[in-house]
N, C-alpha and C positions, 0 to 999 in steps of 0.2 A: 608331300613336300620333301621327304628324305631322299624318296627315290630322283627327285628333280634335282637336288643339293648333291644328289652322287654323280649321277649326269652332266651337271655343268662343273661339276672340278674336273670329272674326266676326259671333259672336252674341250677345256681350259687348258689342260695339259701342265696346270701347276699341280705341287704336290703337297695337298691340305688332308690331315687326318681329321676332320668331325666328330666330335664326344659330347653325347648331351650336358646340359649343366647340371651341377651336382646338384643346387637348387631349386625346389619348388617356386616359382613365380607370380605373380600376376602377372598381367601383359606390361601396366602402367608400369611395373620395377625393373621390368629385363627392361624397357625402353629407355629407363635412366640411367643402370650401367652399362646401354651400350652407347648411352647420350654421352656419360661423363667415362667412356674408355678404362672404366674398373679393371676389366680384364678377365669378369666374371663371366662375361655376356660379350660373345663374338659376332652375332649375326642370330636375325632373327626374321620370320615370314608372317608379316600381316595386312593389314589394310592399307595404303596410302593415304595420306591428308595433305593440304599444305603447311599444318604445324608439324608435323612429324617429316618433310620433307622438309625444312628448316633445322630441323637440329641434328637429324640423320642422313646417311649416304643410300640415296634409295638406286638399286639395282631394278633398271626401268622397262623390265621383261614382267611382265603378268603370268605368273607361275600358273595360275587355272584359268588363264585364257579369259577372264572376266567374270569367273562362273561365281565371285566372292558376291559379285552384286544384284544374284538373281536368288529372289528370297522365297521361300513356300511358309506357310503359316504353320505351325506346331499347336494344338488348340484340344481341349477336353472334347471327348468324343458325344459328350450329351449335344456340344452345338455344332455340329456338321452340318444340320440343316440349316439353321441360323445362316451361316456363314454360306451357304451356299446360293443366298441373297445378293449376297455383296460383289457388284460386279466393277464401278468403278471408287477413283480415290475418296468421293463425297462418302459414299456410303461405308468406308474404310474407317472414315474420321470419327463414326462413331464411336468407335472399337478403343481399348488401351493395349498398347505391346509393350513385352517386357524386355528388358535390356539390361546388360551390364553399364557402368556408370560413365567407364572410361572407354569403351568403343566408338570407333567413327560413326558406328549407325545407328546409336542412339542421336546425334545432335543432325543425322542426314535425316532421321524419321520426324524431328520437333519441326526441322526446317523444312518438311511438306504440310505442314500442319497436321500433324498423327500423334495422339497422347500417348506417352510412355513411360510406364513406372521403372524407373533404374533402380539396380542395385550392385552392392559388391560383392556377392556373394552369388557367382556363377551355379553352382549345382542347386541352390535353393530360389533360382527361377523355375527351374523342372517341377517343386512342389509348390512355388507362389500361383503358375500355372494352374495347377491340380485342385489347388484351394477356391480357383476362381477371382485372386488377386488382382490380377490383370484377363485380358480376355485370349490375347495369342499370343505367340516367342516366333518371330522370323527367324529363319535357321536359311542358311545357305542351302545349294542342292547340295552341294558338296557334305553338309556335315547333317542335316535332318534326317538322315534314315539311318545311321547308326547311334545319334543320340535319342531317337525314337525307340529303337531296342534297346539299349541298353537303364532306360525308365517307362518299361513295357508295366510295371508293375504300378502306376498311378494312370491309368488310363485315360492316355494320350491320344491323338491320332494326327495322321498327315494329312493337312487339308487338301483335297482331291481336285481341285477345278482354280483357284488362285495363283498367278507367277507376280511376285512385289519385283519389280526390277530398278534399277540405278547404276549407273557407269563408276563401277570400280574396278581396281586392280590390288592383287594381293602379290608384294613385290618382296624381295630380299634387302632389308636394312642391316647396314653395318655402321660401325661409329665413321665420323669424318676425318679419324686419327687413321685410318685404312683405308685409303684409296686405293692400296694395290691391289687388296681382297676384292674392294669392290669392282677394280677393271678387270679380274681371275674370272671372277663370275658373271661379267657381262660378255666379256668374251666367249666362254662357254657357253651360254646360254643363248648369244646368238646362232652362234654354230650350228647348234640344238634347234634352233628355228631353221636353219636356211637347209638341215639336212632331213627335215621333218622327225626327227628324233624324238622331241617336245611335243607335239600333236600326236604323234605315234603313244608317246606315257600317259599324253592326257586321255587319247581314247580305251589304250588298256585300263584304267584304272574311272575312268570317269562314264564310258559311254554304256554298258548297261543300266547306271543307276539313271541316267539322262533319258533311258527310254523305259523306265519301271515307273517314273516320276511322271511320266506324257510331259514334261515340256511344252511341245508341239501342240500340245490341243489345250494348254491352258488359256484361260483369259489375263491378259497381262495389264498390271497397274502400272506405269510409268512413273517415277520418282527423279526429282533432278538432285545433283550431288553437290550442294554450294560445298564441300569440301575438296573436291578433285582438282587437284593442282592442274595448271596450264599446260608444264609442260607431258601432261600422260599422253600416250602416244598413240591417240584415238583413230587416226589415220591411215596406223597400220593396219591392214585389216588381214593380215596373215597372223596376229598377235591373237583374234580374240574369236572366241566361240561362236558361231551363228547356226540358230535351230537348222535342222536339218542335215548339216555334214559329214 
């Protein structure tokens, strides 16, 4: 996301120095000082909702081309086989997944009918997992294999044969005190689309693990998003990732 945040200022052609925040965050807090234009919290990259498109300025480019919304399971290695059962949503529903409290995809996973134990405390899903707490932690393509290493040591494994899928976008929000940031970086960022700039970063950085992961030859569960605002720009279809590319 840094490298796309470098990208679209410099294709912007405005001139913004970026510095992370000096504060550790949850998602929930930066989303309230960039709600209420603190000044702590300039811009931020996550999910889309239609609450979070209500109180923020959402930049309506899909930084990973939709890849927020294709889920692979994270699950103890004793049930591989178990799970290698599980072919459609019915048989999903028996399962619990675990989630942080305040993510979009905990209330997108309750609204397929899929049990999920929430918490607030991010890194101690990795060991609620390990415990047998819950049964699996959907993880993005984008983020399961380097949170897989780096909790190598509670023996975890990537489920090998499941794709959870649902239409998301993971956009750039800024307060609604910054419109001009917001049209800096929409600008740019189209740019980055129409010069394939943006497809070009997404394959350097995303297309090996997309074919380490088979994608392609998973079995894919279909989930619908009753969160995805109307206007996401499902249409485009130069915006968003499709197997095979």
């Amino acid at each position: 996301m840094l490298a796309v945040l470098d990208l679209a200022i410099r294709e912007s052609g405005a001139n913004y120095q970026p510095q992370p925040s000096k504060l550790v965050m949850v998602q929930s807090r930066a989303l309230g000082e960039i709600r209420r234009n603190t000044g702590l919290v300039d811009l931020i990259w996550t999910m889309t909702s239609i609450e979070r498109e209500k109180e923020l300025l959402p930049v309506r480019i899909p930084l990973d081309r939709g890849l927020i919304g294709w889920r692979l399971a994270l699950l103890q290695q004793s049930r591989l086989a178990e799970f290698a059962k599980v072919n459609d949503l019915a048989g999903l529903r028996k399962y619990r997944a675990g989630q942080m409290h305040d993510w979009p995809d905990t209330q997108i996973l309750r609204g397929n009918g899929l049990k999920v134990e929430a918490t607030d405390q991010y890194e101690g899903l990795f060991r609620m997992l390990s415990a047998g707490r819950f049964d699996y932690f959907p993880r993005s393509l984008i983020e399961i294999k380097e949170e897989w290493l780096a909790h190598s040591q509670l023996n975890l494994a990537v489920e090998p044969h499941l794709l959870i899928r649902y239409p998301a976008a993971f956009y750039f929000f800024v307060s609604k005190e910054r419109p001009q940031l917001a049209r800096d970086l929409e600008r740019g960022l189209e740019k980055a689309v129409r010069d394939g700039k943006l497809q070009a970063l997404f394959n350097e950085h995303y297309g090996a693990v997309l074919k380490d992961l088979n994608v392609a030859g998973r079995t894919v569960i279909e989930l619908r998003n009753p969160l995805l605002p109307p206007e996401t720009p499902l249409k485009r279809e130069e915006l968003w990732y499709r197997p095979g590319e």
